[in-house]
C-alpha positions in Angstrom: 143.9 83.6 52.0 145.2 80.3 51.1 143.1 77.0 51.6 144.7 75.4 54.3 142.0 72.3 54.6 143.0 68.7 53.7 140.2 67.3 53.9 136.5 67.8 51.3 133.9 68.9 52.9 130.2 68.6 51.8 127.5 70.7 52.1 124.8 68.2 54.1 121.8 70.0 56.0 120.3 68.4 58.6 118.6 68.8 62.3 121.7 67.9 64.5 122.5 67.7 68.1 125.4 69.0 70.1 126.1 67.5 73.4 128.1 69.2 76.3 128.7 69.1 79.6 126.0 66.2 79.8 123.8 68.8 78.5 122.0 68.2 74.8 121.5 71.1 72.4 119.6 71.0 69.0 121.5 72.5 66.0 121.8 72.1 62.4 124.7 70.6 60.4 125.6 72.8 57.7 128.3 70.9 56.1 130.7 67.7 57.4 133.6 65.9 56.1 135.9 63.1 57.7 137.9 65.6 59.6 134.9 67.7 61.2 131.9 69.6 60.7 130.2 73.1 60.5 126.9 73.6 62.7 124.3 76.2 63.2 125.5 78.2 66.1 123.8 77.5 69.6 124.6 80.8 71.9 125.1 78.0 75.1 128.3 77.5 73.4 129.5 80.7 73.4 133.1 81.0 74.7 134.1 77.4 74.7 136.8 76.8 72.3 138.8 74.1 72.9 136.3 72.4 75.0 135.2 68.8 73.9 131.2 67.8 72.4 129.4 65.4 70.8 128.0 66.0 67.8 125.3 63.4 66.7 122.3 63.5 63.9 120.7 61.0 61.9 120.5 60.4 58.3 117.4 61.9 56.6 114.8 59.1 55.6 116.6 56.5 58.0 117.5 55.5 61.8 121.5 55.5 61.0 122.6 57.8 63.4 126.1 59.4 62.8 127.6 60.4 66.3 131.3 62.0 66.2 133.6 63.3 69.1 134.9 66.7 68.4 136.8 69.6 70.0 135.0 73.2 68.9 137.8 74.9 67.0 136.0 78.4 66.1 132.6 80.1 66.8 131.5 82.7 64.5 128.5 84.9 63.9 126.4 81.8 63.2 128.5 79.1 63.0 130.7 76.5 65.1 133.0 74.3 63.5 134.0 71.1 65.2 136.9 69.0 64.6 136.7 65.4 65.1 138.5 63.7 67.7 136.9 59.7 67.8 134.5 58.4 66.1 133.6 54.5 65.9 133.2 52.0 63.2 129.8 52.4 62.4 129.6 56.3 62.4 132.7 56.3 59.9 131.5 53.9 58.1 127.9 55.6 56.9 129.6 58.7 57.0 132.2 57.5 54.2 129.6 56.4 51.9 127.9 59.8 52.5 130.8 61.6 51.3 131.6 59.1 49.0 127.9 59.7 47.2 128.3 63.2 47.3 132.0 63.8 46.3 132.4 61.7 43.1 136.0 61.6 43.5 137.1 58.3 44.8 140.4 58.4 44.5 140.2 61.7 46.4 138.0 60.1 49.2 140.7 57.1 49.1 143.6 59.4 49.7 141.5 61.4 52.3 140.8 58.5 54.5 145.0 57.0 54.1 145.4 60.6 55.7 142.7 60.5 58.2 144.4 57.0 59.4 148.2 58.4 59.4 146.9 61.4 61.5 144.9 59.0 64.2 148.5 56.9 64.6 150.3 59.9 65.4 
């Protein structure tokens, strides 16, 4: 199967929270990148593809608190991916310098972001 993602993803486990339909759900992030993330499957969840969340956690050993608007793409056998719709400032911001630590690859994080901007001004 080819590789069909544009964007790095890195593996980042952490207690998370899903919120939908007004509703919050605890989860754990299994991996994130700019684009979207992979959480721990939460059976409430079951059967909504498509339909909008939030997804929010904080950073280990802090209070900086990453929140991220996503549509859930896929639900698998214990999985959900998410793929981000909005996110503010502040949220991208600490969530680039988390990638950034863990990728290594700054010119590839560079070129990720210019790609993450074109899409938004579509």
């Amino acid at each position: 199967m080819q590789e069909r993602r544009q964007f790095s993803r890195i593996l980042f486990s952490t207690d998370a929270h899903i919120i939908f339909q007004e509703n919050e759900y605890p989860c754990t992030l299994l991996d994130i990148s700019l684009h979207g993330a992979l959480v721990s499957k939460c059976d409430v969840l079951n059967d909504q593809i498509e339909n909008d969340a939030i997804l929010r956690f904080i950073l280990p050993d802090s209070e900086i608190e990453i929140k991220m608007e996503t549509t859930i793409c896929h639900i698998e056998a214990n999985h959900i991916g998410l793929k981000c719709k909005h996110i503010d400032i502040d949220s991208i911001t600490y969530l680039k310098r988390l990638i950034e630590l863990n990728l290594a690859d700054d010119e590839l994080l560079h070129r990720e972001l210019a790609m993450l901007i074109h899409d938004s001004q579509k």
